[in-house]
Every structure is written in structure tokens, then in C-alpha cells.
C-alpha positions as CSV (number, residue, x, y, z in Angstrom):
1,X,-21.2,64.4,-8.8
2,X,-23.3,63.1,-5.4
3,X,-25.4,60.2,-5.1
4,X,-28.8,61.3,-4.0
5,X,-30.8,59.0,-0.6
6,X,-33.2,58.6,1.4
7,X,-33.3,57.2,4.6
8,X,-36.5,54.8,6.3
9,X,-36.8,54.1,9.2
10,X,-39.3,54.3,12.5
11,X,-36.8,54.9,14.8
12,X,-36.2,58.9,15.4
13,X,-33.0,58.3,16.9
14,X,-32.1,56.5,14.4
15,X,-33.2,58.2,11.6
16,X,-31.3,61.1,13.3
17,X,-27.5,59.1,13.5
18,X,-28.0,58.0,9.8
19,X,-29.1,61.6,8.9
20,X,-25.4,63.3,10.5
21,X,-23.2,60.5,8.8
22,X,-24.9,61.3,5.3
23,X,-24.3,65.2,5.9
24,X,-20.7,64.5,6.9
25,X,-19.8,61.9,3.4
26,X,-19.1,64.2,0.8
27,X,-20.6,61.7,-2.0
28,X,-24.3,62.0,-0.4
29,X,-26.7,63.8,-0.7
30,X,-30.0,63.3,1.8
31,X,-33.5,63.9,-0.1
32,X,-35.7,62.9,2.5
33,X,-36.3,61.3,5.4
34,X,-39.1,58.7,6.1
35,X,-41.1,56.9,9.3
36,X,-42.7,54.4,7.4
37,X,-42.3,52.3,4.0
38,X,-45.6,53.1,2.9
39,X,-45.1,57.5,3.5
40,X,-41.9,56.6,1.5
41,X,-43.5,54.6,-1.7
42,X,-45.5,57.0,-3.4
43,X,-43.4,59.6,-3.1
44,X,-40.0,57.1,-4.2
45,X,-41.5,55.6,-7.1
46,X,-42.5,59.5,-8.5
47,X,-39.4,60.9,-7.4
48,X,-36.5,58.2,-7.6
49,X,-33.1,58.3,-5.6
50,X,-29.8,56.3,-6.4
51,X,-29.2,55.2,-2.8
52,X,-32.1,54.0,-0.1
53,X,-30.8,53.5,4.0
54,X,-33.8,50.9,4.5
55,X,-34.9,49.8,8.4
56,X,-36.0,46.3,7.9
57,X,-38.5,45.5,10.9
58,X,-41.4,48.1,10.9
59,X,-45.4,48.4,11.1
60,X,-47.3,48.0,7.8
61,X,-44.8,47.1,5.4
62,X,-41.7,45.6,6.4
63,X,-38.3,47.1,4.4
64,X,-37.7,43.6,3.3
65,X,-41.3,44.0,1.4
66,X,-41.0,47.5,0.3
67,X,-37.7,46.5,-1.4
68,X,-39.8,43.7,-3.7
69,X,-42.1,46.4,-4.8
70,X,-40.3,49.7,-4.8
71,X,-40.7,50.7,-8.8
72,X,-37.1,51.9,-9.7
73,X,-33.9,51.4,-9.7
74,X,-32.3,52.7,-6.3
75,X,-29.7,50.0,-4.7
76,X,-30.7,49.9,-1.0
77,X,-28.8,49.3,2.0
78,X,-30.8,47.5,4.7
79,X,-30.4,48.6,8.6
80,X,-31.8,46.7,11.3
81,X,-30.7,45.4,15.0
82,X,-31.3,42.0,14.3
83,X,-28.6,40.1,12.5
84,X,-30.8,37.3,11.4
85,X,-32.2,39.5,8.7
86,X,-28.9,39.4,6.8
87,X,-29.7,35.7,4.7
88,X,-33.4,37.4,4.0
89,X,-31.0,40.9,2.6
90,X,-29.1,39.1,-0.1
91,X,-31.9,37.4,-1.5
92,X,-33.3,40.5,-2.6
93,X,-30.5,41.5,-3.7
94,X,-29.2,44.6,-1.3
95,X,-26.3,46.3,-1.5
96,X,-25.1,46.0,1.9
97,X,-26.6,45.2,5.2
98,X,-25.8,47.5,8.5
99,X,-26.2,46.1,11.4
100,X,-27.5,48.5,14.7
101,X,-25.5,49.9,16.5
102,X,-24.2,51.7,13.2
103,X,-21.0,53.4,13.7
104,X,-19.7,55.6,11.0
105,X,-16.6,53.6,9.4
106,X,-19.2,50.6,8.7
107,X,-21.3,53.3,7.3
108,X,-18.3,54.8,4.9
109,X,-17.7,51.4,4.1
110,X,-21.0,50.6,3.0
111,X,-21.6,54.0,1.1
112,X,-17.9,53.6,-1.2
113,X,-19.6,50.5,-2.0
114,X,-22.8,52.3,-3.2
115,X,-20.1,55.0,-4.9
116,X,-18.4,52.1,-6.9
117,X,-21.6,50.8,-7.8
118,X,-22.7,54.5,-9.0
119,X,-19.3,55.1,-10.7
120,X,-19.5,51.7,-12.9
121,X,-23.6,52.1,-14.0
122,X,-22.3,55.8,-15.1
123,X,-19.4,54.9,-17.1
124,X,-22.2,51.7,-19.0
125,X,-23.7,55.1,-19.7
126,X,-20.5,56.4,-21.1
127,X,-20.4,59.2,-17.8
128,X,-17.0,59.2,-16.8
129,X,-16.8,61.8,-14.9
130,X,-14.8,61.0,-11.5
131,X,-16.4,60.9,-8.2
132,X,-14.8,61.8,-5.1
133,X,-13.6,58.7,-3.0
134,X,-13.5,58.7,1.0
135,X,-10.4,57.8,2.5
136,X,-12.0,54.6,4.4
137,X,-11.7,51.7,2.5
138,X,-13.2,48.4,2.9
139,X,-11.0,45.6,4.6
140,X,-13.6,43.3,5.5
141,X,-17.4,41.8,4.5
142,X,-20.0,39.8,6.6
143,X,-21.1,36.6,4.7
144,X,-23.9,34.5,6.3
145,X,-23.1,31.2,6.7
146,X,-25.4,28.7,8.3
147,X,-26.8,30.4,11.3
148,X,-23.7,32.8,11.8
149,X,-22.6,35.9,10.3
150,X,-18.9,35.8,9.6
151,X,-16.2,38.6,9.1
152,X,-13.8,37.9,6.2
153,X,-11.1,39.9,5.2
154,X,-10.6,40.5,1.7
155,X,-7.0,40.0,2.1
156,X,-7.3,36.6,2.9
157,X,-9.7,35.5,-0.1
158,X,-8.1,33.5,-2.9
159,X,-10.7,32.7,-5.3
160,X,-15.1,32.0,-5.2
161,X,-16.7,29.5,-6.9
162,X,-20.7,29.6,-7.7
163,X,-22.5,27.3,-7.1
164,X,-26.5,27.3,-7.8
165,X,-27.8,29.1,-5.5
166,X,-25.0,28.8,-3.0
167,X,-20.4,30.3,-2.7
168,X,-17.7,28.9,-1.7
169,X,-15.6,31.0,-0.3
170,X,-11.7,29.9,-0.7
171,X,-9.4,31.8,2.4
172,X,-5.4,31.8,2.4
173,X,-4.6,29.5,5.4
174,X,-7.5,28.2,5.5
175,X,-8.6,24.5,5.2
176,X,-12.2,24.2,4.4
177,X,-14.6,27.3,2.2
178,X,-16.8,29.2,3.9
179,X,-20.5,28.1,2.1
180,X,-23.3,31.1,2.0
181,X,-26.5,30.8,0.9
182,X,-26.3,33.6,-2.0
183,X,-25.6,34.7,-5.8
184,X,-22.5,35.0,-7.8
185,X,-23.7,38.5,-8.7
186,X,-24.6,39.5,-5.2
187,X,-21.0,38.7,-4.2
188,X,-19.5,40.5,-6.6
189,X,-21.6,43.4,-6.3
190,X,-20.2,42.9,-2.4
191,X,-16.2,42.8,-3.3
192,X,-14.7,45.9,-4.2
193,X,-13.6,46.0,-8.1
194,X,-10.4,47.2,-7.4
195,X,-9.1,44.1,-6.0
196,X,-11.6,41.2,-7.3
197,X,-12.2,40.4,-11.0
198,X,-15.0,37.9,-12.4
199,X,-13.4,35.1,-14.7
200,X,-16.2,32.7,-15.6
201,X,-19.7,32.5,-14.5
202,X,-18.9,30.2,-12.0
203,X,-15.5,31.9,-10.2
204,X,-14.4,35.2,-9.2
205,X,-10.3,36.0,-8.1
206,X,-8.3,38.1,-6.4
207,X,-5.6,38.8,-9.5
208,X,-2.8,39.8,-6.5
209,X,-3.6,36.2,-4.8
210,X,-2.4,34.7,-8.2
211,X,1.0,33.1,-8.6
212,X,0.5,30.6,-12.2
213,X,-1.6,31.1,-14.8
214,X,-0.9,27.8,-16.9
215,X,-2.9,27.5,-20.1
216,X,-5.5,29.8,-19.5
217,X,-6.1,27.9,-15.8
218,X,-5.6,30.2,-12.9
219,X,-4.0,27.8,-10.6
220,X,-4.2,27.6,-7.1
221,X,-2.4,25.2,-5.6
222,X,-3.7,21.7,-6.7
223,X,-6.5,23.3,-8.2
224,X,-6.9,25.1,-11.4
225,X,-9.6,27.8,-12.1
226,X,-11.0,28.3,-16.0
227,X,-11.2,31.4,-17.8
228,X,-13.8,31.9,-20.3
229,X,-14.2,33.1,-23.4
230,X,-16.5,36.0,-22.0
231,X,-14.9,36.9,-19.6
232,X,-10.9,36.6,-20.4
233,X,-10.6,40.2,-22.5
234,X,-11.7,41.7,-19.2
235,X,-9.1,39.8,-17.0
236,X,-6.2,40.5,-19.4
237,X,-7.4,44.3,-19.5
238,X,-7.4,43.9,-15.3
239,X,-4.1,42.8,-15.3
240,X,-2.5,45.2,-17.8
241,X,-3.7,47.4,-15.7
242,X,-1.8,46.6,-13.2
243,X,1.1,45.4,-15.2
244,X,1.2,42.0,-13.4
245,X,2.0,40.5,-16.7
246,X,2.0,40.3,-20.3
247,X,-1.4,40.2,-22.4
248,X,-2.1,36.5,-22.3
């Protein structure tokens, strides 16, 4: 099973790179190429793909506008040189954001993302086929915070807590949370399922970070996380799983 894409973008050369590391992931399949959001429109919103490669600054209609009006339900991952764009990415709700030059682990990266997103829409549908996995995982994400795009590595995070519009970001070692302007859901669309697991509306853990679980708390040193109703049948069926523990 492949995940079909386009990719936008007014650059040739560009275009061109993108175009090679598609061919080469076994997982994609390239549909069509495009110069501009508005040649790409018509055509996308008759023709729908699963995955869009999107150039943000271009003439006519920026990708940041052709993502608030594209009419389906492709998950796009934005590419642009300018790392400023990456606040303006997440509030529209991208998949991932690439940042020029693109080399092609960040690219793998990004596209197992879009493959774990494919795989769990297909088994809502009761698909369960298996897809094929690249061998490049992801180690790390880029969170915005404040005027600075920072590299975290999943390793290191503990636990995040929503809050309104904005994260917290809790790091082993470290004193203070890193705070980004984003959603709960757009952050958990970011971490890979394999390792991170949603326990209330307002906190998402890494179950191999945990040491106690008192009461139904996650606890985290002096601080203890809730699980809720909604969402504790899915945590005990994460750590079964993974035989950390007994059914709770």
C-alpha cells in the first residue's frame, strides 16, 4: 500500500530534489508535480492525494493560503527557506514543516510521520493492512518557541501538558518547560505513537519515562499527572502492549 503526493513549489531545482527523494521512499508515490498553488487547486480538489510537499512563499497564492482552502483531506507538509514560517505551519494544522536546504533523512523523517498518520486513519476504517516502514526513524522534532526554533529529542521528553492555545513541554534534566504556541492535537499528530500515548485532554506521556503510577496519577517526581476516564482503556491497552505492567 503507497501513499499518493504531490509536490508545489516554484522553484525547479527544488521541485526536482523533492521529486528524487519521493522516487527513492518505497511508501510514496508522486502524482504530480506543480509551479504554482493555483495550477495545483483545480486539479487537487477533483483529483485528491493523501500527502501534499507544499512551498510556502510563492506568487498568487501563498502555500500557507492554499492549505485554508484546498477542499480535501490530504495532510501537507510545508517546505520553505525561511524558518519563521514554522509558528504560521502549526496553526493550520500541517503535518510537518521542512526547512530548505532539505536533505533526505529530514525528509524520511517527515514522510514515516505521514506513513503513521496513513496507517492509523486506515485501521479507523478497519484497513489493516501493513505498510512498509523505512529504516530511519525519528529521534528528534522542531518546536517553535518564542522567536526560536528548537530541536528536542524525544528521548528526553517526560510528559506535555495543554494548555489553551499554548504546551509545555516537560525534558528529563531539564529545569524549566519549553512553551509553544500550538495545539494538543497538533503535537500529538507531531510525536510518534510508538513511544507517546495521550492520557487526558490536557497531557500526553512517554509510558517508558514512567516510574509510579499511584492511584490512577502518573507521577513524575513531585508532580502527578491524571488519567481520564476517556482516555485510561487506551493507556492500559498501550502498556499491555508492552508488558510494562499489569492491567490497572
Amino acid at each position: 500500500m503507497e501513499m499518493s503526493c504531490v509536490i508545489i513549489d516554484d522553484e525547479p531545482l527544488a521541485v526536482s530534489l523533492l521529486e528524487s527523494y519521493v522516487n527513492k521512499t518505497p511508501f510514496l508515490q508522486l502524482k504530480g508535480t506543480y509551479n504554482s498553488a493555483v495550477n495545483a487547486l483545480s486539479q487537487l480538489n477533483e483529483q485528491p492525494v493523501d500527502l501534499i510537499y507544499l512551498d510556502i512563499q510563492m506568487p498568487e497564492l501563498n502555500g500557507l493560503e492554499f492549505s485554508r482552502i484546498i477542499d480535501n483531506d490530504a495532510r501537507i507538509i510545508f517546505t520553505t527557506a525561511f524558518g519563521h514560517y514554522a509558528l504560521d505551519s502549526y496553526k493550520v494544522n500541517a503535518l510537518d514543516y521542512l526547512l530548505k536546504p532539505i536533505n533526505y533523512p529530514d525528509f524520511l523523517q517527515s514522510a514515516n510521520k505521514a506513513l503513521q498518520w496513513y496507517d492509523l486513519l486506515h485501521k479507523q476504517e478497519g484497513k489493516n493492512a501493513e505498510l512498509p516502514v523505512a529504516k530511519i526513524e525519528a529521534e528528534s522534532i522542531f518546536i517553535k518557541s518564542e522567536y526560536k526554533l528548537i530541536q528536542v529529542e524525544l528521548r528526553k521528553i517526560l510528559y506535555i501538558e495543554g494548555l489553551k492555545d499554548y504546551i509545555k513541554i516537560y525534558l528529563e534534566g531539564e529545569a524549566r518547560p519549553i512553551i509553544s504556541l500550538m495545539s494538543m492535537k497538533t503535537m500529538e499528530d507531531l510525536l510518534p505513537s510508538s513511544r507517546f500515548v495521550r492520557v487526558h485532554r490536557s497531557f500526553i506521556v512517554q509510558p517508558e519515562k514512567i516510574k509510579v503510577i499511584d492511584r490512577n496519577r502518573i507521577v513524575f517526581g513531585k508532580e502527578y499527572i491524571p488519567i481520564s476516564d476517556s482516555y485510561r482503556q487506551k493507556f492500559n491497552d498501550f502498556l499491555n502492549e508492552r508488558s510494562l505492567m499489569p492491567r490497572m
